[in-house]
N, C-alpha and C positions, 0 to 999 in steps of 0.2 A: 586377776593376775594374767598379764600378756604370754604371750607363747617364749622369748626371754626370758621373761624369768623363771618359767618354768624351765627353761632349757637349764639354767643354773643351780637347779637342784639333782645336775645330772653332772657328775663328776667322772672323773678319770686317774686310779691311782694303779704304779705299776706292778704296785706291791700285793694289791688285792687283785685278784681273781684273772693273773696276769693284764692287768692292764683295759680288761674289761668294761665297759661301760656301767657304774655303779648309783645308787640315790644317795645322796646329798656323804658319800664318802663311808657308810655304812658297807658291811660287809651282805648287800642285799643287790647281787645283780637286773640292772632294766632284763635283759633276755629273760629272768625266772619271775617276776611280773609280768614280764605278754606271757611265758608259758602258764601260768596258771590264770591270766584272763584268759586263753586261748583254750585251757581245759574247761571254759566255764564256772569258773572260783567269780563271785560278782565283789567287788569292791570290799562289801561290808566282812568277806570272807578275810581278805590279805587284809584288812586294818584289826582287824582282832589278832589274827596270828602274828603280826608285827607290832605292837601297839604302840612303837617308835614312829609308823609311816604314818604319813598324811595324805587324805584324801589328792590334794596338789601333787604328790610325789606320783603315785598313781596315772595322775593326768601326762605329769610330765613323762613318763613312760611312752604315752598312745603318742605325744609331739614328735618326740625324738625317734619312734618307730616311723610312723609319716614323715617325714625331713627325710629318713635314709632311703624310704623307697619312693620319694618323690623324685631322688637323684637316679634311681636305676633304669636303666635303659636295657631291657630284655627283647632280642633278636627273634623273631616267631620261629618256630620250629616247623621244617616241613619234614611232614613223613610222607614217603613213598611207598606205595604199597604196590606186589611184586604182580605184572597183570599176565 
């Protein structure tokens, strides 16, 4: 499955979770999949807890996270420190 179609499994309704970025129209926000890969939950974890999601839905999460931060452009921060 190309990065496409997996982007397609990644829906947008306004009605759920304000408008949130959601899997495939489920009430299962992408941001609460990267946070619990992010807490360390490995795959096999959110597909038993879901037993709706697909390993692909999954994937298409980590796409569409890379896609939004491949477009941010973050300024370096300088600090000055008082001499």
């Amino acid at each position: 499955m190309d990065e496409q179609q997996l982007l397609e499994r990644i829906t947008v309704n306004p009605r759920i979770f304000g408008g949130k970025p959601i899997i495939r129209g489920r009430r299962l926000a992408v941001e609460h999949v990267l946070g619990m890969l992010a807490a360390g939950d490995a795959p096999e974890i959110l597909l038993a807890g879901y037993p709706w999601l697909e390993r692909e839905d999954i994937q298409a999460c980590l796409v569409y996270a890379r896609r939004l931060v491949g477009h941010e452009r973050i300024e370096p921060l300088r600090i000055e420190t008082a001499a």
